[in-house]
C-alpha positions, 0 to 999 in steps of 0.5 A: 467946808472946804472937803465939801467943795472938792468932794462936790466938784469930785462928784460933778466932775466924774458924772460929766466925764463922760460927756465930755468923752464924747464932745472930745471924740466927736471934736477929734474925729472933726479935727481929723477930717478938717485937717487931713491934707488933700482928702479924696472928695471924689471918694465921698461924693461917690459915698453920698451917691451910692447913699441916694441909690440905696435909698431908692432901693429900700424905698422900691421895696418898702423897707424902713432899714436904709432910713433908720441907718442913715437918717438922724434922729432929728430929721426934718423933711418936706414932702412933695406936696409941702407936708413936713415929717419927722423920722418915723413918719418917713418911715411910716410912709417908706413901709405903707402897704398903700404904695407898690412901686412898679419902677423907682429910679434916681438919675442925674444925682449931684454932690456938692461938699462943704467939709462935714456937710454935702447936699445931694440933688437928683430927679427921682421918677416913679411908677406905682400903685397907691390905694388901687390906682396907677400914679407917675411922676417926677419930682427934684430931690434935694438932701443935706448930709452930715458927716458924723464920727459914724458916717453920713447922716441925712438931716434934712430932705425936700421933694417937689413934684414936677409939672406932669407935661414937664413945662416950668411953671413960674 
């Protein structure tokens, strides 16, 4: 009986080492960011910066790439209009052949860090052809990064279009 049990917990223990091998990577690289002395925040925050201009960038050119490297599996985002997507529907929209960007840009771009986690606001205005017709707007970005043992990865992101006569509406 007794063989029985240590040949069992021999069997559990081989078949979940190697999930604990990565609990204990992903802890070590934790650890390792939580605990490093003075860590150069400036240096991150331009990272998470040049991350949003990139996005821009593939989102002007309808390309999917940039956001299956950055975005995570799980991704939860809002669209301007309320509409909640997923990874792949992101993607989906990013490479539709209904959108040709004439102009895209991403300006007064703010980070804020919170150990592993930053949260990027920015204005991104447009200028684009969708299904035949000329569109402009403007709209308040906001996504929230995660850093992970393989870098930065959005989590989540939410767009709000802004009043065409830029007046608040409260």
């Amino acid at each position: 009986m007794t063989k029985i049990v240590s040949a069992v917990g021999l069997i559990l223990g081989l078949a979940l080492a190697p999930a604990q091998q990565t609990q204990q990577a992903y802890r070590d690289a934790c650890a390792q960011r939580c605990y490093t002395a003075n860590p150069d925040v400036d240096l991150e925050r331009q990272e998470i910066v040049s991350l949003e201009k990139e996005a821009v960038r593939a989102i002007q050119q309808n390309n999917g790439t940039f956001f299956r490297r950055i975005y995570a599996e799980d991704y939860a985002g809002t669209l301007s209009h309320g509409q909640t997507v997923n990874k792949t529907q992101w993607i989906n929209i990013i490479q539709s052949p209904a959108f040709k960007y004439q102009a895209f840009s991403a300006t007064d771009i703010n980070v804020r860090l919170f150990e592993a986690t930053a949260v990027a606001t920015c204005l991104w205005s447009t200028r684009a052809i969708v299904n035949g017709q000329l569109v402009s707007s403007q709209m308040r970005t906001t996504h929230v990064y995660v850093n992970t043992p393989l870098g930065w990865h959005v989590v989540s992101g939410q767009a709000t279009n802004l009043p065409p006569d830029g007046h608040l509406v409260l």
